[in-house]
C-alpha positions as CSV (number, residue, x, y, z in Angstrom):
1,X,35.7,-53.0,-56.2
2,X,39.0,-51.2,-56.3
3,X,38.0,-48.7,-59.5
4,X,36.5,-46.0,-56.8
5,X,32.9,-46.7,-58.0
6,X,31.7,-47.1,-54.4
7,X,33.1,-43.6,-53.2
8,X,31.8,-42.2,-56.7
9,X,28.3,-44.1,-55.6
10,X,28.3,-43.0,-52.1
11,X,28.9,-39.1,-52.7
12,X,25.6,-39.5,-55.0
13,X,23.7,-41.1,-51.9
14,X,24.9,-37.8,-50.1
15,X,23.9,-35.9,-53.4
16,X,20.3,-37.7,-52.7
17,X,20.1,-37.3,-49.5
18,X,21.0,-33.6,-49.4
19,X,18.1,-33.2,-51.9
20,X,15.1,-35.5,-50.3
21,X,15.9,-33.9,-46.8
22,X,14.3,-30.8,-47.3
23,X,11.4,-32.9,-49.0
24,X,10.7,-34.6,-46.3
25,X,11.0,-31.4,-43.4
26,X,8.4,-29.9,-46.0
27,X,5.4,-33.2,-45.7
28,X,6.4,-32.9,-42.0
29,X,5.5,-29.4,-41.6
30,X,2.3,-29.7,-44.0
31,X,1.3,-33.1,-42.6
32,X,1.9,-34.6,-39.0
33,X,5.5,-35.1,-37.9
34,X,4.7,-38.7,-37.9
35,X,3.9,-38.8,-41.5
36,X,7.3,-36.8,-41.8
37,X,9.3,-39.6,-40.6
38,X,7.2,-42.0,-42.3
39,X,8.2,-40.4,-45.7
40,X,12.1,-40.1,-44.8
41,X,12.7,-43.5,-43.1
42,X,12.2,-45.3,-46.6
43,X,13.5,-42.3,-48.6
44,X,16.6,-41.9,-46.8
45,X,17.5,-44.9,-45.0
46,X,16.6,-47.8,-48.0
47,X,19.1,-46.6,-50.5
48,X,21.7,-46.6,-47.5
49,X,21.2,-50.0,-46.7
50,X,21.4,-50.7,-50.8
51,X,24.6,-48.5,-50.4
52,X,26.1,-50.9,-47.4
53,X,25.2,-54.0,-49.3
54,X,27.4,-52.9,-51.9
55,X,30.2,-53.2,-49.8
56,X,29.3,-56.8,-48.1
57,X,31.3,-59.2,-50.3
């Protein structure tokens, strides 16, 4: 890419993931830890994988 778009793009992942993590502690504690990491695998790890695909040329 060469602009900076993907360090711009992955301090907003961080941004994201700074802000779901709590979200998903908080269905964890109110649900079954289970259905905790069945909310933040897809949450949290999806967009990463987006994020690394970016970067595959």
């Amino acid at each position: 890419m060469g602009t900076g778009l993907g360090s711009v793009v992955f301090v907003l992942y961080l941004l994201y993931a700074l802000i779901m993590l709590p979200f998903c502690v908080l269905v964890g504690s109110r649900t079954s830890q289970r259905m905790g990491w069945m909310m933040s695998v897809p949450l949290l790890f999806l967009p990463l994988a987006l994020l690394i695909a970016l970067f595959i040329p």
